[in-house]
C-alpha positions as CSV (number, residue, x, y, z in Angstrom):
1,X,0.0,0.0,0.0
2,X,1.3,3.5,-0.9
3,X,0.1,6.4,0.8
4,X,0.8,10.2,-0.3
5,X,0.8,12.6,1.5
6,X,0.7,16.4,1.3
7,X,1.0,19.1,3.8
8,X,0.5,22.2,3.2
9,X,0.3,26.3,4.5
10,X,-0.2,29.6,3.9
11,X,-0.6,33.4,5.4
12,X,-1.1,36.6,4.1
13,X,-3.4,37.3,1.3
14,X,-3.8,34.8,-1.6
15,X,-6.4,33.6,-3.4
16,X,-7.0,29.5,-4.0
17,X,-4.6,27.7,-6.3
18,X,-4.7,24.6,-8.5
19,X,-1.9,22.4,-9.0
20,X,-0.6,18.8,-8.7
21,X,1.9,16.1,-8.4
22,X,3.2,13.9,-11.0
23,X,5.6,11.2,-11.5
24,X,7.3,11.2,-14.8
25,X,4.5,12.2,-16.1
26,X,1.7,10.8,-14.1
27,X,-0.3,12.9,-11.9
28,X,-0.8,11.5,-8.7
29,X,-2.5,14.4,-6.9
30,X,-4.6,16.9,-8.5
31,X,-5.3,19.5,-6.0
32,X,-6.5,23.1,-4.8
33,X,-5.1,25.1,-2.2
34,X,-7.1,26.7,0.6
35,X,-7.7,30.2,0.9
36,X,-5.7,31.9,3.9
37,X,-7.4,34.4,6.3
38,X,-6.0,37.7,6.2
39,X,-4.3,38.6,8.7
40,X,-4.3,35.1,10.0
41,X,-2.4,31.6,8.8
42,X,-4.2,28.5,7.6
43,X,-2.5,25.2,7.6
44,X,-4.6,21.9,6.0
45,X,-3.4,18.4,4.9
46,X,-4.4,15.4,2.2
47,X,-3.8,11.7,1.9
48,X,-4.2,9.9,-1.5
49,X,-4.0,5.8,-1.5
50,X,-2.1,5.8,-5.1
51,X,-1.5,1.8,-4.6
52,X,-2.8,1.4,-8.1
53,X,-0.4,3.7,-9.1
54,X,2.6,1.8,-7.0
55,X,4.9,0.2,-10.0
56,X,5.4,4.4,-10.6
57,X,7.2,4.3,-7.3
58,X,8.1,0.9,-6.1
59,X,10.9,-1.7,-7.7
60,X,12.7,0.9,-9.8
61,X,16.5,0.6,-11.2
62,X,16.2,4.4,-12.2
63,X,15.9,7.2,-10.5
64,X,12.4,9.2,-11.0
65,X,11.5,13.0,-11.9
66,X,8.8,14.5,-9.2
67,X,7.4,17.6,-9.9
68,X,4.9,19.9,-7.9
69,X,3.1,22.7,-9.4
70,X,1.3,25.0,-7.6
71,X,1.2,28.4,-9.9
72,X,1.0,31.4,-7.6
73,X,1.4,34.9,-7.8
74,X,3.3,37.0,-4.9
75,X,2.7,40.4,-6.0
76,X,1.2,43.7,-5.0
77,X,-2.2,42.6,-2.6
78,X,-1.0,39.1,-2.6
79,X,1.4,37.9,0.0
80,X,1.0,34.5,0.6
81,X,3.3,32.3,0.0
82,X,2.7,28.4,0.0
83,X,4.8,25.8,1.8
84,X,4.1,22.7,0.4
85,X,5.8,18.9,1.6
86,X,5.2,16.3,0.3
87,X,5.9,12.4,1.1
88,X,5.2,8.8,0.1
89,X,4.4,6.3,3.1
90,X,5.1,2.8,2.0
91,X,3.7,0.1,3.8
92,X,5.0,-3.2,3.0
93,X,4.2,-6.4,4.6
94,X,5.5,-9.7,3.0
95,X,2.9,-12.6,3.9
96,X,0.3,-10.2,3.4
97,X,1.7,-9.4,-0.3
98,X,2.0,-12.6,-1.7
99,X,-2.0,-13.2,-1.4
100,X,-2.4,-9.8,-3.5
101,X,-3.0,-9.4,-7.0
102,X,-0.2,-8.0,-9.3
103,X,0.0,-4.0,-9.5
104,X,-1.6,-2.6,-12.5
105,X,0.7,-1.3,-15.6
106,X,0.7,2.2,-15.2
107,X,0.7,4.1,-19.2
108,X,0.5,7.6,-19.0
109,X,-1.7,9.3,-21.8
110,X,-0.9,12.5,-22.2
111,X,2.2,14.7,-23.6
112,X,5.3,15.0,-22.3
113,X,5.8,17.9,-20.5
114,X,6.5,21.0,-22.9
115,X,8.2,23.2,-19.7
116,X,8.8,20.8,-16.8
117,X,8.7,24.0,-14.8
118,X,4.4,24.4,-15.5
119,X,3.1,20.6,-16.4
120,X,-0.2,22.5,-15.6
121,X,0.2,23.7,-19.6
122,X,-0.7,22.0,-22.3
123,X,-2.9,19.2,-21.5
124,X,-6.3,21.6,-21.6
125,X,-9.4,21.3,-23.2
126,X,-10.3,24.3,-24.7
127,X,-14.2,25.5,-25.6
128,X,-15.8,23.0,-28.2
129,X,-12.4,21.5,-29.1
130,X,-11.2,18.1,-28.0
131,X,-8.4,17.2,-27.0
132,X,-6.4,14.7,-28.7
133,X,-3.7,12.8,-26.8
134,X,-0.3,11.0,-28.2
135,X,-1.2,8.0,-30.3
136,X,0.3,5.1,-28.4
137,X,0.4,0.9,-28.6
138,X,-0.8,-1.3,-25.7
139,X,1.0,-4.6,-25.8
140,X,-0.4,-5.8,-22.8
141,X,-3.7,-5.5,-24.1
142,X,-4.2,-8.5,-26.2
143,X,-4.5,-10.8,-23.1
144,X,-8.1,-12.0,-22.8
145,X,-7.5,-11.9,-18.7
146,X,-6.8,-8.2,-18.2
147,X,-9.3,-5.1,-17.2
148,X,-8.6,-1.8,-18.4
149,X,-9.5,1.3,-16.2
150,X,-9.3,5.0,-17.7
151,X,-8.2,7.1,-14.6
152,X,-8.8,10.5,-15.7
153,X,-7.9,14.0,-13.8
154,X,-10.0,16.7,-15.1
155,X,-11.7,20.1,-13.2
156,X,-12.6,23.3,-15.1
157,X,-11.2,26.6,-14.7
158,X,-11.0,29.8,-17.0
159,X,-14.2,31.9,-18.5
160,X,-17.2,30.5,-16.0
161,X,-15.8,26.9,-16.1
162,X,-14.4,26.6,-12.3
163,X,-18.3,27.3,-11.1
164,X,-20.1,25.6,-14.3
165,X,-22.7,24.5,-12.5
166,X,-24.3,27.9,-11.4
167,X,-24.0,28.6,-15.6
168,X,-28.1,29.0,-15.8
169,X,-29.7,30.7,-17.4
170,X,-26.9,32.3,-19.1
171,X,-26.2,28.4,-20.4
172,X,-26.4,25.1,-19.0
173,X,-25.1,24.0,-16.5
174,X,-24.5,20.6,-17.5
175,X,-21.3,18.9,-18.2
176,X,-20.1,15.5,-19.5
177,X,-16.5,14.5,-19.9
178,X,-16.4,12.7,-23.3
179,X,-13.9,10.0,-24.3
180,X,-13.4,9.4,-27.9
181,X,-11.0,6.2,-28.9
182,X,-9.8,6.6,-32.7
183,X,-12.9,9.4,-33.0
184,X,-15.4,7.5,-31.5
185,X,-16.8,8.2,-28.3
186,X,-16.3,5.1,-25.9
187,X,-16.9,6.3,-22.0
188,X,-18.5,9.6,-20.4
189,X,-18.7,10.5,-17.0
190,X,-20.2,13.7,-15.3
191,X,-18.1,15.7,-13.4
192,X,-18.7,16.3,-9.6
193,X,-19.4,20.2,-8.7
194,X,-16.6,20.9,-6.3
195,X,-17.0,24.2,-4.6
196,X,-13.5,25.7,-4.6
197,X,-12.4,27.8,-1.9
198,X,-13.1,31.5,-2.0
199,X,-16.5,30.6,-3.8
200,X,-20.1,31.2,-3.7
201,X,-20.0,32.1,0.6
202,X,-17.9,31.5,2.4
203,X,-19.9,29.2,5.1
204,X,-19.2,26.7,2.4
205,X,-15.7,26.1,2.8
206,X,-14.8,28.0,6.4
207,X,-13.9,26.4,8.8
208,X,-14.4,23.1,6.5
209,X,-13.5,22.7,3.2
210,X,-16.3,21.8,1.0
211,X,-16.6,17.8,-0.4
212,X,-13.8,17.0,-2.9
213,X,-11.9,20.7,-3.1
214,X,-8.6,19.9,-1.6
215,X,-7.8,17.1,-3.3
216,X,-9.7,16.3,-5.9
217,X,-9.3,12.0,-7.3
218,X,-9.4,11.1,-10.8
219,X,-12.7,9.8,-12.5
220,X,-12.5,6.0,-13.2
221,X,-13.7,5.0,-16.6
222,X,-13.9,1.4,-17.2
223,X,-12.6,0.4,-20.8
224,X,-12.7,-3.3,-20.3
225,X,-14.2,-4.2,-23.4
226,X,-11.8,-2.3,-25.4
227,X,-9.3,-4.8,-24.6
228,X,-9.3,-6.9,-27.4
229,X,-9.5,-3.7,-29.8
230,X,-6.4,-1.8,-27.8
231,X,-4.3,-5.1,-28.2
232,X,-4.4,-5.5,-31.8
233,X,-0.9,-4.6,-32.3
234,X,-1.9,-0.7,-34.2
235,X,-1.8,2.4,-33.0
236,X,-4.7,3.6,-31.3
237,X,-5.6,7.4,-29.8
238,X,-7.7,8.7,-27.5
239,X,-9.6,12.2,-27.5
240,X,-11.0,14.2,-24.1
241,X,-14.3,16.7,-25.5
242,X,-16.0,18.6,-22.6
243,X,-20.2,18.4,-23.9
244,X,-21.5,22.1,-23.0
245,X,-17.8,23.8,-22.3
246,X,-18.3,27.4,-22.7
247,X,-16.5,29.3,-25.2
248,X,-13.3,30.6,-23.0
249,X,-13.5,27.5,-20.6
250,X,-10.3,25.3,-20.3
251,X,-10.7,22.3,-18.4
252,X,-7.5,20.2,-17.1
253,X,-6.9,17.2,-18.3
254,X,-4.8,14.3,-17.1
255,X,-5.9,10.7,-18.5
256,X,-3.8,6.8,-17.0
257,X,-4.4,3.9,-18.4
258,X,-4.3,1.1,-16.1
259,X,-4.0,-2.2,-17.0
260,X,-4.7,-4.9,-14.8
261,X,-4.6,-8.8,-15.3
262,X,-7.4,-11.1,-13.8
263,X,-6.7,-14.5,-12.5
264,X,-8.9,-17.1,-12.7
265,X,-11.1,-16.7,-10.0
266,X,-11.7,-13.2,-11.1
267,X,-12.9,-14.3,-14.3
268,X,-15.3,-17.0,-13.1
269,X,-16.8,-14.2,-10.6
270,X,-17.2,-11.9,-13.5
């Protein structure tokens, strides 16, 4: 079991922040930050169970890039600056590990960085457009034992995206995260309205955050019956569209594919 952990704190005047935490390339926390009393100091924490997520961490030869992004702006008004740490608690026990299944293979969909510096950029869905992520093979596919799970990261933020949901009756406020496989759409899920903090009133998220805000988990898509289709040998792509995105709204996006194999009693169960 793999545990991450994340503490966090800030004073002065700032407004919430999004960011995350990836390894090489896959996120493992998608978060917001609190919003800090002014004059005053607010300190808050998260745990993430990223077992699914271990073999990114766990029984590695070579050493690992982790990055944290949290873009924030100390200027003028705003003062706060955010101290962030950040840890992995491993807990290993042998007896117990030889009854578990095998850790998913971990396959990280989207782009390489462009500026390790911001991996915030350039994974974004933008207004009508979709997004369309590397093309990529899945060896691992072809087995007829093995369940696929789409583990995608995705909130809204820019134009009226961050609060869609209060959108009527200037538009809808309905959204659906669409995902297309070789430009046909496959799996959809709704997205959960998170009320940030610093939105709507504050009796929403002080003292409590509201459900979901600090740390917000990916979606979990199951793709299953794509399996035989994925392992085929070809190139395959997948595409992220965001049904009723307004014109300036950019939703994040951060997609893992997770590939697990079945035994035999999992099968017969099924």
């Amino acid at each position: 079991m793999v545990v991450l952990e994340m503490e966090a704190a800030v004073d002065g005047r700032q407004f919430d922040r999004m960011g995350g935490f990836w390894i090489d390339n896959c996120k493992l926390l998608h978060l917001t930050t609190a919003e800090p009393l002014n004059p005053g100091r607010v300190a808050w924490s998260v745990e993430r169970d990223v077992t699914p997520f271990a073999r990114m961490l766990v029984g590695r030869s070579m050493p690992f890039d982790a990055i944290l992004d949290i873009p924030n702006i100390v200027q003028g008004p705003y003062t706060g600056v955010i101290n962030v740490t950040v840890r992995a608690l491993i807990y290993y026990d042998p007896q117990r590990s030889m009854q578990l299944a095998p850790l998913p293979l971990v396959f990280p969909l989207r782009a390489p960085f462009r500026d390790p510096r911001s991996p915030l950029k350039g994974a974004i869905v933008s207004g009508t457009e979709r997004l369309k992520l590397p093309p990529f093979r899945c060896e691992a596919c072809g087995s007829s034992s093995v369940q696929l799970e789409l583990a995608l990261y995705s909130t809204g933020h820019g134009g009226a995206e961050e609060f869609y949901y209060l959108e009527a009756p200037g538009g809808s406020p309905f959204r659906e995260l669409i995902v297309y496989l070789d430009g046909e759409p496959v799996a959809a899920t709704v997205p959960f309205p998170v009320v940030y903090t610093g939105g709507i009133n504050p009796l929403l998220w002080r003292p409590l955050s509201a459900i979901l805000a600090l740390n917000v988990p990916p979606y979990s898509l199951d793709l299953t019956p794509l399996a035989p289709l994925l392992g085929d040998g070809a190139e395959h792509y997948f595409e992220i569209g965001v049904l009723n995105n307004s014109k300036t709204g950019q939703w994040n996006i951060d997609p893992i594919l997770l590939v697990s194999r079945m035994d035999v009693a999992q099968l017969c169960e099924h």
